[in-house]
N, C-alpha and C positions, 0 to 999 in steps of 0.2 A: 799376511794377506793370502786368500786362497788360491790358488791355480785354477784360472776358468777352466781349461781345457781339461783338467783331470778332475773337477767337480763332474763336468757335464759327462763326460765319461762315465762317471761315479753311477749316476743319475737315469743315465741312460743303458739298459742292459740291450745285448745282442738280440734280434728279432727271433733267433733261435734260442736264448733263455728265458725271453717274455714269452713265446707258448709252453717252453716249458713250467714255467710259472701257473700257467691259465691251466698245464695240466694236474699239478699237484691240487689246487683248486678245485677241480674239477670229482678228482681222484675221492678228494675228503669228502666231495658232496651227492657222488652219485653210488663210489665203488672203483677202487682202481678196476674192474675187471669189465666194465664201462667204457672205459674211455682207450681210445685207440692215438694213443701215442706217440707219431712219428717223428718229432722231434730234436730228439739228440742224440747224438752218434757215442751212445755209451755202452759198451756192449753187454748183450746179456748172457752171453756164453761165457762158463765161467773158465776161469786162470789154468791148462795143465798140472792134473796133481802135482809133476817136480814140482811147480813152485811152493804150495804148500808145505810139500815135502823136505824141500833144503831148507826154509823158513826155518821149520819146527826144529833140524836136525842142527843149526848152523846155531839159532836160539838157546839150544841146551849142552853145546858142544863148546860154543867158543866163547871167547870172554866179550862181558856186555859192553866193555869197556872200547874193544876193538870194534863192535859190532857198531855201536851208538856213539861212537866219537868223531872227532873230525878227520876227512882226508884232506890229501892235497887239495889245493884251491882247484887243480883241473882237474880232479880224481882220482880215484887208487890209482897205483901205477900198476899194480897188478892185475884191475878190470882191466883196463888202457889192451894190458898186453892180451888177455884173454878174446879181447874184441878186435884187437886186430889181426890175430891170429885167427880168429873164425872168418872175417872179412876176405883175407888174403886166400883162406880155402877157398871158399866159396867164390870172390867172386874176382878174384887174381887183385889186387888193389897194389899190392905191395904196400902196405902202409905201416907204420912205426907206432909205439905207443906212444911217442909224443905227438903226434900227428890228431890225436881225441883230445877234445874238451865233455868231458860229462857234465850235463846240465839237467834239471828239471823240468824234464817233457819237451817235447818239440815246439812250442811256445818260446819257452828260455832257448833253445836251438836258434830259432828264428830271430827272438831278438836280438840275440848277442852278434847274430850273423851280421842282421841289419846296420845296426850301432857299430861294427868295425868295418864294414865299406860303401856304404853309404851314407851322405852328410848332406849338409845347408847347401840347395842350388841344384841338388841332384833328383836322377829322377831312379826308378825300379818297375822295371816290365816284369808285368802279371799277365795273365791270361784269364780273359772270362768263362768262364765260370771259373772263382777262387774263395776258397776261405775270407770270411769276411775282417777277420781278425789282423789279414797281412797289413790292410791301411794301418790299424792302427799303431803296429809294429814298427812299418814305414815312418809315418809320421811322428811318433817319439823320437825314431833315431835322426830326424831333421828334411828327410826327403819327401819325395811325393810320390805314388805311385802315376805309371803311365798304363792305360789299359787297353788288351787289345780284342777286339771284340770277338764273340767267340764262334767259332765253327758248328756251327747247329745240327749239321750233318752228321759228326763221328766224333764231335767233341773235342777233337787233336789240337795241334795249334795252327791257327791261321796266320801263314806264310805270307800270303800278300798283306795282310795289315800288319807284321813284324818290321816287315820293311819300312813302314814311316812310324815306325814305334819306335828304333833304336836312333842314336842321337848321340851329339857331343855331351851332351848329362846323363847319359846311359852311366849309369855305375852297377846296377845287379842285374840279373833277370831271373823269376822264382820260376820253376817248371813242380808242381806236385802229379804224380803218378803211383797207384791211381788215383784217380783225380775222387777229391771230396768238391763239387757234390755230386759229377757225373758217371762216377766210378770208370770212367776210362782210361785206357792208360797208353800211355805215349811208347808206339813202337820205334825198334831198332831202325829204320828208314828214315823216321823223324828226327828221331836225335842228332843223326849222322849229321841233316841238314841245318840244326840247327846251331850245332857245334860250327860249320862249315862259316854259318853266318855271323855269328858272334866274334869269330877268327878273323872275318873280314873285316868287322864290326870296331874291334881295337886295335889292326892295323891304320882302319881309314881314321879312328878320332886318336888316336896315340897316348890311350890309355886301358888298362885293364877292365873288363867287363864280367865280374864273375858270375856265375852260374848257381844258383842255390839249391838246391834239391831237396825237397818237403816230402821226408819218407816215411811216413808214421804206419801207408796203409801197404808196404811192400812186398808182404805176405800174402796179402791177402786179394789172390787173383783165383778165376775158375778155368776148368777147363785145359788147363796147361800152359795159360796165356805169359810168354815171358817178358819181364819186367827189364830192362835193360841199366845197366849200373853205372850211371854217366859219368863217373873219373874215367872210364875208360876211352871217354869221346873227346873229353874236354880237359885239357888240365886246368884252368882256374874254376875249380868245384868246389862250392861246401857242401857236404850232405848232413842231412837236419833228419835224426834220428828219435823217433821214440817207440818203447816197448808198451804202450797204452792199448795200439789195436792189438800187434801181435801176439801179447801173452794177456790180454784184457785185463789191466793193468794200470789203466786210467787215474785212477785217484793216485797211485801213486808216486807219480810225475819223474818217471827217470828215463831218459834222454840222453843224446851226442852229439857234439859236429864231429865230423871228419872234414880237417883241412886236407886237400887232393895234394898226396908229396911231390905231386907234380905240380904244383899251382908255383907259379911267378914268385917270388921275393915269398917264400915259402914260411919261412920262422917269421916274418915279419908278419903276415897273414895271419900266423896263430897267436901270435903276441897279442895283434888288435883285438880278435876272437876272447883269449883269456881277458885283455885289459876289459871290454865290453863287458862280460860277464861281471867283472868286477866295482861297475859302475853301477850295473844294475843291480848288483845285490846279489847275485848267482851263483857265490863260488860255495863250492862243497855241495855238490848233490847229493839227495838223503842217502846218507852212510850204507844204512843195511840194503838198502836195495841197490845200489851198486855191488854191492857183495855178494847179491844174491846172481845177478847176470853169467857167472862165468859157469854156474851149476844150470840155466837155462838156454845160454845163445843157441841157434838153431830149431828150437822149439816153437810150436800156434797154439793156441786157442782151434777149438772143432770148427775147423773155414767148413767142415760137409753140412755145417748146421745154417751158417748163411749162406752158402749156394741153395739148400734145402729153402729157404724165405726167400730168395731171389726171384727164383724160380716159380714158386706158388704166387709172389706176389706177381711178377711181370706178365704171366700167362692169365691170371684171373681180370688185371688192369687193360691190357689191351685186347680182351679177349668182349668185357664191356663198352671197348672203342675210345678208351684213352691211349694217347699220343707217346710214344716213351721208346728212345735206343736200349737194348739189353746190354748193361755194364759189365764191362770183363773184371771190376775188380772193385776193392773197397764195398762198403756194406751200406747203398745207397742208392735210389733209383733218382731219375731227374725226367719229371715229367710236364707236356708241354701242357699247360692251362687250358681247358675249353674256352675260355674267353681272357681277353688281351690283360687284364686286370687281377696278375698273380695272387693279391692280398684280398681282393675281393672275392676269388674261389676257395681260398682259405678260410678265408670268414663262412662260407656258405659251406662247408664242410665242416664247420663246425657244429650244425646241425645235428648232422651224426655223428658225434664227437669226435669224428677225425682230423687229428692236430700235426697240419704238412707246413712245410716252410715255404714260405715266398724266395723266389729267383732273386727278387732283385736286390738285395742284398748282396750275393755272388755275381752281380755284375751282369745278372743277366735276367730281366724283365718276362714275364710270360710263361716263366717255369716255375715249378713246387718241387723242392729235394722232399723224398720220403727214406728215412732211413729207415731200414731193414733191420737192423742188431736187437733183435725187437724177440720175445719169446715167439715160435712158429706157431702155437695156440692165439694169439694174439694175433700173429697173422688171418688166422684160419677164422677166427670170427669175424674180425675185420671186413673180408669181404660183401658180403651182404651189405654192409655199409656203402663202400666203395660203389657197388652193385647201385645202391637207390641214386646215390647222387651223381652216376655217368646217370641214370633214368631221365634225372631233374632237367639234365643239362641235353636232353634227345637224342648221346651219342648210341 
């Protein structure tokens, strides 16, 4: 018999791959050069030659055998090492190679995090604006998300409604920075207090509350804005690792946790983390791209090509009298709707074939995410678009 809930899944694609859909559609019937795409956060800046470069050198160097076979269930142990030795440079972690689970993109990060500490009865504090994907991660692994609604002013998190968010079912709570879809990103002041809170938090209920950390876009800030690395705030921490924005990289789904060597009943934590992966079907991340990491860690993608789009976009968009904070980080604007009815401004932008995403899917009503990873020619026609429909709307 079929599983209703994973039919309807099936069935049902994200609001953000049904425009993408509508765009391909569109692509084949007018001209991809047409249709103004804001849709998916895939980037379009391409991979730092290293990566091609040790591809090609690693493909005709070493055996296809080592390349294309299996590793450990949790990874090379030699990535492991190489990754936590870049970590520990960078950003003092103190972490051990057994301390990573490599996984398949920060999705499999997320799940496996999910499925090993949160279960039936419990809940997982999000922050609105978030990935729409975390429900569903959530609710596989048997919990519910709790939401808290979000800071309209600077995006951060909202401290007063945290407070009737956390609970005796509190089991996680996801922070991503920056933030997809707001691109903002959570300062050193906040974490402190949030750390502060969560401390309080499994004192008062007498149980662990871990902290998850969704890093895919960690790289990728403007301006000098820093990013803060929260093992060092909080010891019960997983961080949810993937190299898709940083080395644009996307298709080829290679990803981390890092259990915090500081976290509580520490082997026990990664145990659940491995056993998780193992339920789900996760273990062995694709071979060669793990072996590709140790010749990349440290390396981006040209971030001066999305500050480049940032900037043109956010200055042309409110410069028409649309509503919009400039994001310190992540490749995404999050703009406030000229009327209250997010899907129905979308639809009306479709006009001129501009394809923005509805808020309320991230949990927050009345916004359109426009991602940016987008060619800067793309950009740059764009506007005129944007241009007639602030017109439409008399901003």
């Amino acid at each position: 018999m079929i599983v209703k809930k994973m039919k309807d899944l099936g069935e049902k694609r994200s609001v953000i791959r049904e425009i993408f859909e509508y765009g391909n559609a569109r692509r084949a019937a007018i001209g991809a050069e047409n249709v103004f795409d804001f849709s998916l956060g895939n980037p379009s800046v391409p991979a730092p030659d290293a990566v091609n470069e040790a591809l090609i050198k690693m493909l005709s160097e070493e055996s296809s055998v080592a390349l294309h076979g299996y590793t450990s269930a949790p990874g090379d142990m030699g990535v492991r090492a190489a990754i936590a030795d870049y970590l520990n440079k960078t950003y003092g972690v103190g972490a051990k190679p057994s301390d990573l689970y490599m996984t398949a993109g920060a999705a499999a990060s997320l799940s496996a995090c999910l499925s090993a500490v949160a279960g039936e009865g419990e809940e997982v504090v999000v922050f609105a604006p978030f990935f729409p994907e975390y429900r569903v991660f959530t609710e596989q692994a048997g919990a519910s998300l709790r939401i808290v609604p979000a800071d309209e002013e600077n995006f951060e998190i909202n401290f007063d409604a945290l407070v009737d968010a956390l609970s005796e079912k509190t089991a996680a709570v996801i922070i991503n920075s920056p933030n997809n879809p707001s691109g903002a990103v959570i300062s050193e002041a906040s974490l402190v207090r949030l750390a502060e809170m969560l401390k309080e938090a499994e004192e008062k209920y007498g149980h662990v509350i871990y902290l998850i950390a969704d890093e895919p876009y960690r790289e990728l800030v403007y301006d000098g804005v820093p990013v803060p690395y929260a093992t060092k705030y909080y010891d019960d921490t997983l961080v949810c690792y993937s190299f898709s924005k940083s080395l644009s990289l996307p298709g080829e789904r290679i990803g981390y946790v890092l259990v915090s060597p500081t976290a509580k009943e520490q082997d026990a934590v990664y145990a659940a983390v491995c056993g998780a992966g193992r339920s789900l079907g996760y273990v062995c991340a694709p071979s060669l791209f793990q072996k590709l990491l140790p010749h990349c860690l440290g390396l981006t993608a040209d971030i001066d090509t999305y500050k480049l789009n940032r900037d043109l976009l956010y200055e042309g968009l409110t410069s028409y009298g649309f509503t919009l904070k400039k994001p310190d980080g992540a490749f995404y604007l999050f703009m406030k709707s000229p009327e209250s009815d997010a899907y129905a401004f979308c639809e009306r932008a479709k006009k001129y074939e501009l394809l923005l995403v509805p808020g309320d899917d991230f949990a927050c009503p009345g916004y359109v995410r426009i991602a940016y990873c987008v060619t800067t020619e793309q950009i740059r026609r764009s506007l005129p678009a944007f241009a007639s429909l602030a017109k439409e709307y008399g901003l």
